[in-house]
PDB file as gemmi writes it, atoms N, CA and C in Angstrom:
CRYST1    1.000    1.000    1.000  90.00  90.00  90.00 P 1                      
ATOM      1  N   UNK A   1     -20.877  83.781 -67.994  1.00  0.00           N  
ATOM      2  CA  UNK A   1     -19.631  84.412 -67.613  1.00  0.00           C  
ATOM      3  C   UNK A   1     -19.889  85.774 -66.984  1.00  0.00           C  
ATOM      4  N   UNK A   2     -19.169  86.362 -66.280  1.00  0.00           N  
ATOM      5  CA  UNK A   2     -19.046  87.260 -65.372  1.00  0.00           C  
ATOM      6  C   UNK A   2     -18.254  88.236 -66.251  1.00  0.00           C  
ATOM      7  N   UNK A   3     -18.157  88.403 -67.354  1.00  0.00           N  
ATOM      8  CA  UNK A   3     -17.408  89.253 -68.214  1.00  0.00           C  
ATOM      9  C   UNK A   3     -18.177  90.550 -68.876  1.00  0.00           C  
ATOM     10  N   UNK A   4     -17.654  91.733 -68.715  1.00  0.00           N  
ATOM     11  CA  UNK A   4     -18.161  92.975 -69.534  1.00  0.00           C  
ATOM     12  C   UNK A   4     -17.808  92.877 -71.060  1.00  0.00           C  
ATOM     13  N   UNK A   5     -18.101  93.378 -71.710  1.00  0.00           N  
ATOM     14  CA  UNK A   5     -17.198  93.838 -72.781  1.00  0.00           C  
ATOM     15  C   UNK A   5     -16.192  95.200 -72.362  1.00  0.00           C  
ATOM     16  N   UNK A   6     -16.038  95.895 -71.430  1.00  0.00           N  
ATOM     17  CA  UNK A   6     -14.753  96.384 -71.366  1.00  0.00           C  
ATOM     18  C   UNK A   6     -13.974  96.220 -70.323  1.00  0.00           C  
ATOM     19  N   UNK A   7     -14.840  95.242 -69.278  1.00  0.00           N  
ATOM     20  CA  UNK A   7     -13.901  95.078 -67.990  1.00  0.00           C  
ATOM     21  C   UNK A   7     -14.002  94.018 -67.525  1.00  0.00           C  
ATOM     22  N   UNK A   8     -13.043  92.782 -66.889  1.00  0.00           N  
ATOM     23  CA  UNK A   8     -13.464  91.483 -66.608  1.00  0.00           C  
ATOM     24  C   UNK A   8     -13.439  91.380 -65.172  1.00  0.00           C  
ATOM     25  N   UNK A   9     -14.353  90.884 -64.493  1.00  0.00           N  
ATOM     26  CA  UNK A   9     -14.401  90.871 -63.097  1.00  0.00           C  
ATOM     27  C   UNK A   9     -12.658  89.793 -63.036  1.00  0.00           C  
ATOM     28  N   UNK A  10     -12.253  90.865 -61.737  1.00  0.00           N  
ATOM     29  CA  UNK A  10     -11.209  89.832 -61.181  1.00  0.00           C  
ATOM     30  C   UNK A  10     -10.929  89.457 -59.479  1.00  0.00           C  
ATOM     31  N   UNK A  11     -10.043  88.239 -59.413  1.00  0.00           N  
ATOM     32  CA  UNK A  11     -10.109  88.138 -58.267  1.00  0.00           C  
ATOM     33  C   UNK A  11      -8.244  87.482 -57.655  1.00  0.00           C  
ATOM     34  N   UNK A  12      -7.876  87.744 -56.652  1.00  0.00           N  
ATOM     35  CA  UNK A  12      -6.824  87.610 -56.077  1.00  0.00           C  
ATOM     36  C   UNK A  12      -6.535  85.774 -55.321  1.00  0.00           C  
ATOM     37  N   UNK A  13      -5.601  85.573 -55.268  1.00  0.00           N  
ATOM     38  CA  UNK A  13      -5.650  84.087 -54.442  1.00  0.00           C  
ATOM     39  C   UNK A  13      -6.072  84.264 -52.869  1.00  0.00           C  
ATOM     40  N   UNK A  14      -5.977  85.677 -52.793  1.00  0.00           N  
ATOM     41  CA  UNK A  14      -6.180  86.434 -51.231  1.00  0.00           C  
ATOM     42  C   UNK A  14      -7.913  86.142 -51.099  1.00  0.00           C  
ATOM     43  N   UNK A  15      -8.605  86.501 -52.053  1.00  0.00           N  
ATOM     44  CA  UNK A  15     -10.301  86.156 -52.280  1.00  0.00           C  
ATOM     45  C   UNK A  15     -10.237  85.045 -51.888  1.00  0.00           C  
ATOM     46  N   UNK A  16     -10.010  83.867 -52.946  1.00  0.00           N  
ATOM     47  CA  UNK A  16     -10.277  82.620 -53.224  1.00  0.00           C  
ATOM     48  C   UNK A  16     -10.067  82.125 -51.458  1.00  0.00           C  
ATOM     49  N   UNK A  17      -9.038  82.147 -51.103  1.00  0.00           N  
ATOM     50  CA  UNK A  17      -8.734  82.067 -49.797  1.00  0.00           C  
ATOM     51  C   UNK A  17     -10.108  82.464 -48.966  1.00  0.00           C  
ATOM     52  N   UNK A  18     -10.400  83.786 -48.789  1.00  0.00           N  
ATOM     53  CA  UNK A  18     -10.908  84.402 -47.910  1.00  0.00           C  
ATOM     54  C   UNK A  18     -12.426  83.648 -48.403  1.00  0.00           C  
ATOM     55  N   UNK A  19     -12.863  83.337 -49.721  1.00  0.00           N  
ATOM     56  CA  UNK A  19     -13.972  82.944 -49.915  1.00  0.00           C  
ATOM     57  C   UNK A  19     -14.552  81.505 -49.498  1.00  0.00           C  
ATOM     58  N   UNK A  20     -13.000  80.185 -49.791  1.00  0.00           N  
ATOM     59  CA  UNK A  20     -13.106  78.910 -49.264  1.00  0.00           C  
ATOM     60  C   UNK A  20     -13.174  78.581 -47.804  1.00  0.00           C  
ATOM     61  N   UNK A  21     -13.182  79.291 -47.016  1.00  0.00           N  
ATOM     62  CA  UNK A  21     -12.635  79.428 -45.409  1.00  0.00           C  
ATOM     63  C   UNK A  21     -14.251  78.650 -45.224  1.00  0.00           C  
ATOM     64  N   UNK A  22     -15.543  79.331 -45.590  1.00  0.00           N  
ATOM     65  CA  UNK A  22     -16.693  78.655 -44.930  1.00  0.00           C  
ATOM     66  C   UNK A  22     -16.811  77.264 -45.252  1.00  0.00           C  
ATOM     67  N   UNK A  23     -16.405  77.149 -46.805  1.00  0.00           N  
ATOM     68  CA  UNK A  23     -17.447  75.912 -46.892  1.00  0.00           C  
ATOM     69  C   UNK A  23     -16.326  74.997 -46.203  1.00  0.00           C  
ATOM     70  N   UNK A  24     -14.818  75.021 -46.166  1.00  0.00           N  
ATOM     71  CA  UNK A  24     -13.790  74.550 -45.978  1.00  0.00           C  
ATOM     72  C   UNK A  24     -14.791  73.893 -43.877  1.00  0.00           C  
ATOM     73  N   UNK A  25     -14.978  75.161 -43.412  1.00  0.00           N  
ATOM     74  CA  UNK A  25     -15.181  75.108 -41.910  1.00  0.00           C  
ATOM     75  C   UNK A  25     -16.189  73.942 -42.033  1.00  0.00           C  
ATOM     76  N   UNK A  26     -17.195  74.367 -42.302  1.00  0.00           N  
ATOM     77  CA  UNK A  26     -18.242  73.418 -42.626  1.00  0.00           C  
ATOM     78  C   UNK A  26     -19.025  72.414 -43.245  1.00  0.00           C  
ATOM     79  N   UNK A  27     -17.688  72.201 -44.245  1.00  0.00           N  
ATOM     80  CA  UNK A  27     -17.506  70.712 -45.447  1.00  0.00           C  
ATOM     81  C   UNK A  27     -18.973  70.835 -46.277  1.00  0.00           C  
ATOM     82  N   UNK A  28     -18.728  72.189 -46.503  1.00  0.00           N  
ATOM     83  CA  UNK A  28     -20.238  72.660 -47.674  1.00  0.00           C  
ATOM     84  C   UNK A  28     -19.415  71.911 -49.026  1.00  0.00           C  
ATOM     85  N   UNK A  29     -19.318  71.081 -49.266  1.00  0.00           N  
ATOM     86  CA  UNK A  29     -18.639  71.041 -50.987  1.00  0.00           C  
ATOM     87  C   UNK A  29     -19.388  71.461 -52.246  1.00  0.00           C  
ATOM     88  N   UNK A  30     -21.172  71.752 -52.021  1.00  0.00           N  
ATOM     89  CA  UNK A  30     -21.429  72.799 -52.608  1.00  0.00           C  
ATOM     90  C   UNK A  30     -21.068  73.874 -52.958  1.00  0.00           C  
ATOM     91  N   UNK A  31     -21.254  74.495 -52.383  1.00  0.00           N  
ATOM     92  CA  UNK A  31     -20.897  75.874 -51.954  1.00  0.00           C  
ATOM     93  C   UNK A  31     -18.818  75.838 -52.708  1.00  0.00           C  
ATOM     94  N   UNK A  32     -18.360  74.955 -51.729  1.00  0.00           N  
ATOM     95  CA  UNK A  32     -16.894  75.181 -52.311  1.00  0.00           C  
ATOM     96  C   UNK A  32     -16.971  75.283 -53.936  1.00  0.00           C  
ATOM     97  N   UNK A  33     -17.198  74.292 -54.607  1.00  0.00           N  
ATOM     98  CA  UNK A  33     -17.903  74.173 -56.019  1.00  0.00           C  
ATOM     99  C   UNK A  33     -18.615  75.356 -56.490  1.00  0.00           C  
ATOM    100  N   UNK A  34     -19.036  76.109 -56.178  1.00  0.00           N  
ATOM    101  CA  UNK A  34     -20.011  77.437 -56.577  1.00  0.00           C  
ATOM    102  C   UNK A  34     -18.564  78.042 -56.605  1.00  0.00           C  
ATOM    103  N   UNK A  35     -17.915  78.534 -56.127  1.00  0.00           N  
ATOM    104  CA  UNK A  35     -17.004  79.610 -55.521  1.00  0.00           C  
ATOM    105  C   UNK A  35     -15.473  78.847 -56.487  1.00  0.00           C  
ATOM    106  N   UNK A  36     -15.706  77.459 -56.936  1.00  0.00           N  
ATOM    107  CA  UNK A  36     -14.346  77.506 -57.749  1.00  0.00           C  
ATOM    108  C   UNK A  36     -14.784  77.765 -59.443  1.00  0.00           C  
ATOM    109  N   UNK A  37     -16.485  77.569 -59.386  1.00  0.00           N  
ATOM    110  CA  UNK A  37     -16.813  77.734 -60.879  1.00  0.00           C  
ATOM    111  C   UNK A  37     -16.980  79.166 -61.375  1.00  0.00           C  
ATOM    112  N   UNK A  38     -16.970  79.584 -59.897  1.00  0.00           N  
ATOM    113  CA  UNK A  38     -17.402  81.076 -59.838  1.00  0.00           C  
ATOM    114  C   UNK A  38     -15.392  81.889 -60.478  1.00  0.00           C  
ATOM    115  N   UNK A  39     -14.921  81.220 -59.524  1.00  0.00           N  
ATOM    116  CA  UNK A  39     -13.149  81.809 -60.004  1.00  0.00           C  
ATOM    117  C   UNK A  39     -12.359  81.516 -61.630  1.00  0.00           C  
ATOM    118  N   UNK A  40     -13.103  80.299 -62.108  1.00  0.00           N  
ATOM    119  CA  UNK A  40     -13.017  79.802 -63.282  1.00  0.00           C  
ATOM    120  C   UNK A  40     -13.572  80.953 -64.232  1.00  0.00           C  
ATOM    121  N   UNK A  41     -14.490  81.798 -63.991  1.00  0.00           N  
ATOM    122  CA  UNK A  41     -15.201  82.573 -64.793  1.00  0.00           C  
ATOM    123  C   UNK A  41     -14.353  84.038 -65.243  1.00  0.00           C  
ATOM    124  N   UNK A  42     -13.238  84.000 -64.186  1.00  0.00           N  
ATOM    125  CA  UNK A  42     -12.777  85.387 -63.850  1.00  0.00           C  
ATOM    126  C   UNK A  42     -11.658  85.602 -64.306  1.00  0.00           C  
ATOM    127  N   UNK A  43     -10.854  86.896 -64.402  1.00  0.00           N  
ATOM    128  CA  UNK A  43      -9.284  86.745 -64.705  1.00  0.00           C  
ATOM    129  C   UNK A  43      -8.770  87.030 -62.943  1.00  0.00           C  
ATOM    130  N   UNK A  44      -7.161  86.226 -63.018  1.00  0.00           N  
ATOM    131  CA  UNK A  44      -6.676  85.736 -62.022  1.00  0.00           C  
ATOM    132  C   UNK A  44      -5.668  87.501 -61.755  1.00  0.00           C  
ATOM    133  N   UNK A  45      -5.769  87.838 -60.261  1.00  0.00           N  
ATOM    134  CA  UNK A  45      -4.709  88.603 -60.211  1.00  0.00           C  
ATOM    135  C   UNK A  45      -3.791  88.020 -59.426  1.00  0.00           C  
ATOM    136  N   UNK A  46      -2.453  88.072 -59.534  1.00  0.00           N  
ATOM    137  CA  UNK A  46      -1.564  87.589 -58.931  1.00  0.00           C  
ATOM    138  C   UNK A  46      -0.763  88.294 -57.839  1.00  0.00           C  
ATOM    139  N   UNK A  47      -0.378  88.049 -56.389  1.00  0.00           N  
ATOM    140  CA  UNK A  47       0.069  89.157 -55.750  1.00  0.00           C  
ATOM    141  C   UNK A  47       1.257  88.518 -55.738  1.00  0.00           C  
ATOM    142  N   UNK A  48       2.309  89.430 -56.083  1.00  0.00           N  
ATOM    143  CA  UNK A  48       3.550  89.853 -56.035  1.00  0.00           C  
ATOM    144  C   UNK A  48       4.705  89.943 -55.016  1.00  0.00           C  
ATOM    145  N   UNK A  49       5.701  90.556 -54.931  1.00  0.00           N  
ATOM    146  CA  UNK A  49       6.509  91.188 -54.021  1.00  0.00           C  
ATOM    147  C   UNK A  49       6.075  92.678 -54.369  1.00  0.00           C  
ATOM    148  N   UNK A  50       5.682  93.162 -55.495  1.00  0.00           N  
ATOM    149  CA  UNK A  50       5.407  94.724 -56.124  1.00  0.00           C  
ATOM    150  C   UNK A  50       4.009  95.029 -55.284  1.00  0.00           C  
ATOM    151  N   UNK A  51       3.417  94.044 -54.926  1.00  0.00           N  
ATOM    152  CA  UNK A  51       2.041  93.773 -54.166  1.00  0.00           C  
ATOM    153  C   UNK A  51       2.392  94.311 -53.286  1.00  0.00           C  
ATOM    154  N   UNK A  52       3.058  93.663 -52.082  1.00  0.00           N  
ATOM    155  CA  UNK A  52       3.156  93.576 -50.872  1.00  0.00           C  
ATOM    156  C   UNK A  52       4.066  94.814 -50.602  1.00  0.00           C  
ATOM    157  N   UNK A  53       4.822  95.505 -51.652  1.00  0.00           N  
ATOM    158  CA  UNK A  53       5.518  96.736 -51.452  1.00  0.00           C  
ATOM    159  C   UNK A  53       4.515  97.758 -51.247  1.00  0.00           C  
ATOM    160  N   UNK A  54       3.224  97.302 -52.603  1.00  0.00           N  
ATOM    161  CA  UNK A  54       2.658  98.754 -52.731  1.00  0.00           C  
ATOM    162  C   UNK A  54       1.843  98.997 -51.335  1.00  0.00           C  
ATOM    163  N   UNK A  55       1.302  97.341 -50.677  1.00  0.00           N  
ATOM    164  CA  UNK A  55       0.363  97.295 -49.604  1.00  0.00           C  
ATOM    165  C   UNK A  55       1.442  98.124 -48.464  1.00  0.00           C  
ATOM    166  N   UNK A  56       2.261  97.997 -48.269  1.00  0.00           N  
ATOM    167  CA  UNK A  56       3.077  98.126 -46.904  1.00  0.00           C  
ATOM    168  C   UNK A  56       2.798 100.279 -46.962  1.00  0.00           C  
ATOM    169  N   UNK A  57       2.952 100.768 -48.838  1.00  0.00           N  
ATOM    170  CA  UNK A  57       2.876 102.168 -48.192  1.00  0.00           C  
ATOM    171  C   UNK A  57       1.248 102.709 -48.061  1.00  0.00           C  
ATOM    172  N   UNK A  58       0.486 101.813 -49.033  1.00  0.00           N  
ATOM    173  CA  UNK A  58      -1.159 102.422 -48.688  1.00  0.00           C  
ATOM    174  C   UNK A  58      -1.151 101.878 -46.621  1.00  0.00           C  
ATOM    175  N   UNK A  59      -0.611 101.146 -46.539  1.00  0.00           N  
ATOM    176  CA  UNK A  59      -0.890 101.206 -44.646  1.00  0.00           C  
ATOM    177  C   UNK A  59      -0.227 102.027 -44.158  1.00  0.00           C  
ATOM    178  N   UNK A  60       0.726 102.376 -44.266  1.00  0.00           N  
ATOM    179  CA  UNK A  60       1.861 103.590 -43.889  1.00  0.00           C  
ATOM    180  C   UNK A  60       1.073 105.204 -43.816  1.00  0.00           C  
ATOM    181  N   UNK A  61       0.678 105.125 -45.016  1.00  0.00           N  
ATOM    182  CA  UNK A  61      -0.337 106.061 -45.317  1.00  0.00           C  
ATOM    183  C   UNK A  61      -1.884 106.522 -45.079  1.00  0.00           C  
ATOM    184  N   UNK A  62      -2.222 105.135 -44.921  1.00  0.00           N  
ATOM    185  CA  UNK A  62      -4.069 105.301 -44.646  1.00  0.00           C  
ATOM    186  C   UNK A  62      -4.372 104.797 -43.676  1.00  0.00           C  
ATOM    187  N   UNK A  63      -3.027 103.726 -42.804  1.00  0.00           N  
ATOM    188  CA  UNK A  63      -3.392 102.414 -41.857  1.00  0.00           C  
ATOM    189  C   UNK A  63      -4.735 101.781 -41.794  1.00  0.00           C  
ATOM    190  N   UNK A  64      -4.580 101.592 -43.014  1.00  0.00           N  
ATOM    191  CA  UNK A  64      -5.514 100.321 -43.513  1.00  0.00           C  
ATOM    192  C   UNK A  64      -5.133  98.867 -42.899  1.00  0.00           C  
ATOM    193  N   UNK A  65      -6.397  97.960 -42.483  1.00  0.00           N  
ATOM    194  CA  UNK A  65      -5.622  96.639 -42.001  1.00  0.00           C  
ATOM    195  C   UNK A  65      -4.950  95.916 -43.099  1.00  0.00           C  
ATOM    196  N   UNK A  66      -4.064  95.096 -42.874  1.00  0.00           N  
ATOM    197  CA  UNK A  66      -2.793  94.371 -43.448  1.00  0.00           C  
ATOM    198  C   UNK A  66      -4.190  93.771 -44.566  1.00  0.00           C  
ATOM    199  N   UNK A  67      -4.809  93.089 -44.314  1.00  0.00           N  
ATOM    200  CA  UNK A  67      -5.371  92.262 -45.702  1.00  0.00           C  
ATOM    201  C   UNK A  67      -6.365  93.317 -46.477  1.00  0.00           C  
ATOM    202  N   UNK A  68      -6.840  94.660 -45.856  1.00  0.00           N  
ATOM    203  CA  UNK A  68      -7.751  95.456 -46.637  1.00  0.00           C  
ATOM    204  C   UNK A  68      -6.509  95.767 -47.757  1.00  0.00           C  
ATOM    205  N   UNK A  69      -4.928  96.095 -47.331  1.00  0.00           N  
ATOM    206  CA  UNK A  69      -4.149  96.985 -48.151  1.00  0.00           C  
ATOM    207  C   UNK A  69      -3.864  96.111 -49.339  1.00  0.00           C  
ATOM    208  N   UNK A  70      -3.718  94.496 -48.950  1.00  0.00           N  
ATOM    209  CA  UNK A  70      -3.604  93.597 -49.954  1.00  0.00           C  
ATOM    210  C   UNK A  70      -4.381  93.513 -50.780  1.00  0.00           C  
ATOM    211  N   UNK A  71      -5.371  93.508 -50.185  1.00  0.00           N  
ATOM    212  CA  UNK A  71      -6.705  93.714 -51.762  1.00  0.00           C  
ATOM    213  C   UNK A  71      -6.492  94.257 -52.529  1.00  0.00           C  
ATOM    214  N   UNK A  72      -6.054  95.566 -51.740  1.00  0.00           N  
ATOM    215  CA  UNK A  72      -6.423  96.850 -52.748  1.00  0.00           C  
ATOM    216  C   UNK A  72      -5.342  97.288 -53.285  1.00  0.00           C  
ATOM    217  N   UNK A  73      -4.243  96.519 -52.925  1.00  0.00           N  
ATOM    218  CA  UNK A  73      -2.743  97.024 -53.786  1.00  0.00           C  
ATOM    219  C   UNK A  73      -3.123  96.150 -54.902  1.00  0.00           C  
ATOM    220  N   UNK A  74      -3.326  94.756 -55.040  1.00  0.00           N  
ATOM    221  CA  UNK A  74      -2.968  93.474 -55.773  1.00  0.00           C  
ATOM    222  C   UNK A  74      -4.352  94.445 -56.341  1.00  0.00           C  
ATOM    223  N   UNK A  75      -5.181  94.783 -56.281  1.00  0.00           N  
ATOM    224  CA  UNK A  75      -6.274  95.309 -57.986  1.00  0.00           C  
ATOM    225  C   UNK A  75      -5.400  96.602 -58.231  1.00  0.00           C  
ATOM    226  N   UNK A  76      -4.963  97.446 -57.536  1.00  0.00           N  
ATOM    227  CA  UNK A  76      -4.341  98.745 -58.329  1.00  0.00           C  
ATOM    228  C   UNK A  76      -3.003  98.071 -59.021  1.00  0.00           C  
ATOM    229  N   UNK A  77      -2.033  97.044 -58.655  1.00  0.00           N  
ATOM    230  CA  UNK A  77      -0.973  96.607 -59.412  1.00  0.00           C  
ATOM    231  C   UNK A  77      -1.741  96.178 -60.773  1.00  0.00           C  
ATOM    232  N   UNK A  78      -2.578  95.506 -60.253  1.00  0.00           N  
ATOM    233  CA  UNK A  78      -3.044  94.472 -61.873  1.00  0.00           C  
ATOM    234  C   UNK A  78      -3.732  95.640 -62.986  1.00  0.00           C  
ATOM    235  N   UNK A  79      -3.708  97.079 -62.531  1.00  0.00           N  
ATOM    236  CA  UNK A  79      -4.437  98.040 -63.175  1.00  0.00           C  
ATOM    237  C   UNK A  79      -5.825  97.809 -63.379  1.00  0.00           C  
ATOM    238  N   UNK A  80      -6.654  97.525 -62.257  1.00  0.00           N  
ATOM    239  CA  UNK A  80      -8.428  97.490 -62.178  1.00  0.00           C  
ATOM    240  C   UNK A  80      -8.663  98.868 -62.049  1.00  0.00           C  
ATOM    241  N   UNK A  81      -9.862  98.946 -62.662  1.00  0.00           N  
ATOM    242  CA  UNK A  81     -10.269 100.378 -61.891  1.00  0.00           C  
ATOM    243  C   UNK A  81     -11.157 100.294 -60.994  1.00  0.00           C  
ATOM    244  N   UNK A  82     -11.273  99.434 -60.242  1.00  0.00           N  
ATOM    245  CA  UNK A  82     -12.177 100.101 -59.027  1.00  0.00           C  
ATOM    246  C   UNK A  82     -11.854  98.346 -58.298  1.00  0.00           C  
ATOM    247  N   UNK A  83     -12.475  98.460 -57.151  1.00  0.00           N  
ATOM    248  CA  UNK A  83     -12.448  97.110 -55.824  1.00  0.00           C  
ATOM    249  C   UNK A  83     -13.936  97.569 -55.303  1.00  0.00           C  
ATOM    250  N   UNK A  84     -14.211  96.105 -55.665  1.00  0.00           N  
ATOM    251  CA  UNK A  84     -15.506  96.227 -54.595  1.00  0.00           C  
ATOM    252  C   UNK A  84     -15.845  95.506 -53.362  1.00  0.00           C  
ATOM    253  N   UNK A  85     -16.276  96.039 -52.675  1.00  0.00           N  
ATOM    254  CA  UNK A  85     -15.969  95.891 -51.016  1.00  0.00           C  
ATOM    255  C   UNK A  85     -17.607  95.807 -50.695  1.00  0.00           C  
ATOM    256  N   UNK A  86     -18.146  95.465 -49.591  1.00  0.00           N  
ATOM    257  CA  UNK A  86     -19.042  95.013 -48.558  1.00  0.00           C  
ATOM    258  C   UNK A  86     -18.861  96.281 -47.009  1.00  0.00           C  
ATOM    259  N   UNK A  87     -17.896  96.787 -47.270  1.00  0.00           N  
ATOM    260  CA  UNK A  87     -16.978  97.398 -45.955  1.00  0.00           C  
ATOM    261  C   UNK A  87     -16.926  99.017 -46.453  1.00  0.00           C  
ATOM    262  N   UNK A  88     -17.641  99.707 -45.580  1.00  0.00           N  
ATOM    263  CA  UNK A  88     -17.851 101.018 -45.793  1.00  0.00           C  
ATOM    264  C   UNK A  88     -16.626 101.718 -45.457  1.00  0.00           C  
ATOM    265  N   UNK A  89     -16.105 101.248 -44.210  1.00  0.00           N  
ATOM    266  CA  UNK A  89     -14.879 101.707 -43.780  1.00  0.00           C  
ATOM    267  C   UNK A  89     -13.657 101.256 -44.621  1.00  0.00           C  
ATOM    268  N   UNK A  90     -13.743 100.591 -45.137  1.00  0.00           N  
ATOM    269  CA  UNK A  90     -12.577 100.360 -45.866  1.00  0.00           C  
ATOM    270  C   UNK A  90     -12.358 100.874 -47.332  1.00  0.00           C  
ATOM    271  N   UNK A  91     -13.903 101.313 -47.994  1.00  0.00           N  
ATOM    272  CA  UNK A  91     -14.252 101.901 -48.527  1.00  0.00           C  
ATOM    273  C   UNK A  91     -13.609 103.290 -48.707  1.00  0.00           C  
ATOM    274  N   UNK A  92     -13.868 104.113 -47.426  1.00  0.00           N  
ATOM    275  CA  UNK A  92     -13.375 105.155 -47.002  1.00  0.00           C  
ATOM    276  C   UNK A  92     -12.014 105.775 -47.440  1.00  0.00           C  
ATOM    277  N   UNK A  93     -11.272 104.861 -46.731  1.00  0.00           N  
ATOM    278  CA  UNK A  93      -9.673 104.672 -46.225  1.00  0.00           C  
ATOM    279  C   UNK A  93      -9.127 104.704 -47.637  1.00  0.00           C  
ATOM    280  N   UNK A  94     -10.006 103.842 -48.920  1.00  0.00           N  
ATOM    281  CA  UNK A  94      -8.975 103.706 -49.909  1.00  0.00           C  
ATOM    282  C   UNK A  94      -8.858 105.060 -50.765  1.00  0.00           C  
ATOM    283  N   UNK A  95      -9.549 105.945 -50.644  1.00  0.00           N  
ATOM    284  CA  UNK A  95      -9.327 106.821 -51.325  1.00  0.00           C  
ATOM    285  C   UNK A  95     -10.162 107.116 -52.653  1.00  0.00           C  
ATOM    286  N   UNK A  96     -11.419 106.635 -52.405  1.00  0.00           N  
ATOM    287  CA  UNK A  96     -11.977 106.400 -53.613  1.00  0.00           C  
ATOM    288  C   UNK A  96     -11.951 105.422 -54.361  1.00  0.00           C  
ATOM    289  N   UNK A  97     -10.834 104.570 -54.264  1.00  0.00           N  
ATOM    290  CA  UNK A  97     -10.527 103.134 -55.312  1.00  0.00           C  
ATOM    291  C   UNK A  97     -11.601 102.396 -54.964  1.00  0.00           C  
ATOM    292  N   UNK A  98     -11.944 101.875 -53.937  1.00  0.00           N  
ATOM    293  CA  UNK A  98     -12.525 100.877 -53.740  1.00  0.00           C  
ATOM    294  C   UNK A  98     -14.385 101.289 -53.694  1.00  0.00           C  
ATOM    295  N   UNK A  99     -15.050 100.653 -53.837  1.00  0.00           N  
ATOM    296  CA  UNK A  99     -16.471 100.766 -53.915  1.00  0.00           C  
ATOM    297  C   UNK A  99     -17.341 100.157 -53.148  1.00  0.00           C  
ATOM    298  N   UNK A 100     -18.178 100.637 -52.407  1.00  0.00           N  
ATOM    299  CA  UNK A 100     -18.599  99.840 -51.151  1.00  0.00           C  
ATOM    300  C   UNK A 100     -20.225  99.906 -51.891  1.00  0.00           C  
ATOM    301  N   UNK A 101     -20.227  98.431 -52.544  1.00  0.00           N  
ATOM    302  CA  UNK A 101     -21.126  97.974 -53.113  1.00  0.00           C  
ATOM    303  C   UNK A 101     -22.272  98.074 -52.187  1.00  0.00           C  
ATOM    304  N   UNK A 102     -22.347  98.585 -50.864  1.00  0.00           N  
ATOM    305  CA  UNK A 102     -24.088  98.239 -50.213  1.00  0.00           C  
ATOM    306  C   UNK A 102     -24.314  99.346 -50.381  1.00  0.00           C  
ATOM    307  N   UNK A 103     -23.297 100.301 -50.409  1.00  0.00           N  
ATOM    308  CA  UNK A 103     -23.838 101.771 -49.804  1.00  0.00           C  
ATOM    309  C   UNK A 103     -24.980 102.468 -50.427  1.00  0.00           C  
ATOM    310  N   UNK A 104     -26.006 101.889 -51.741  1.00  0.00           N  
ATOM    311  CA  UNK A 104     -26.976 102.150 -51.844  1.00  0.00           C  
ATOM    312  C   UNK A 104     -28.397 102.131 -51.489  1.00  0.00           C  
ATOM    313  N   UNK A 105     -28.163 100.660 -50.717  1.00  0.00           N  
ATOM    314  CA  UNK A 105     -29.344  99.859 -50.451  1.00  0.00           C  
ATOM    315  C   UNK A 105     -29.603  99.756 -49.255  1.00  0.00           C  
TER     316      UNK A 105                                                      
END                                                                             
């Protein structure tokens, strides 16, 4: 399991989405299978209308693209403390929330 003892990795239907798109393109059903045993492991965040409110003012505010703000509203609604990202720039923009997991390496 993918679980801390004080924090549980989570993930959005916006992920799951954004994660099935390859194997979906390329009929990996491996891979799809990795990525649903992988979501099975996790707690579910759910996006909202409270979601899509909070996304509309972090873009208003940071003009973040439409699906960076969704991320990152749907983990600050569900009360995460942090988003981890691949994306330095988006990184940036959130204000600190988000964590741009390469930026060490």
């Amino acid at each position: 399991m993918i679980l801390t003892p004080d924090e549980p990795f989570c993930f959005s239907p916006l992920v799951m989405m954004e994660c099935l798109v390859k194997p979906y393109r390329v009929a990996d059903v491996p891979l799809e299978q990795v990525y649903r045993t992988l979501f099975a492991e996790m707690d579910r965040v759910e996006i909202t209308a409270e979601v899509f409110d909070r996304a509309a003012r972090l873009r208003a505010a940071t003009r973040l693209k439409a699906m960076d703000a969704l991320h990152l509203a749907a983990a600050m609604e569900a009360g995460c403390s942090a988003l981890w990202t691949a994306d330095a720039e988006f990184a940036k923009r959130s204000g600190g929330f988000a964590v741009d997991i390469l930026a060490g390496s």
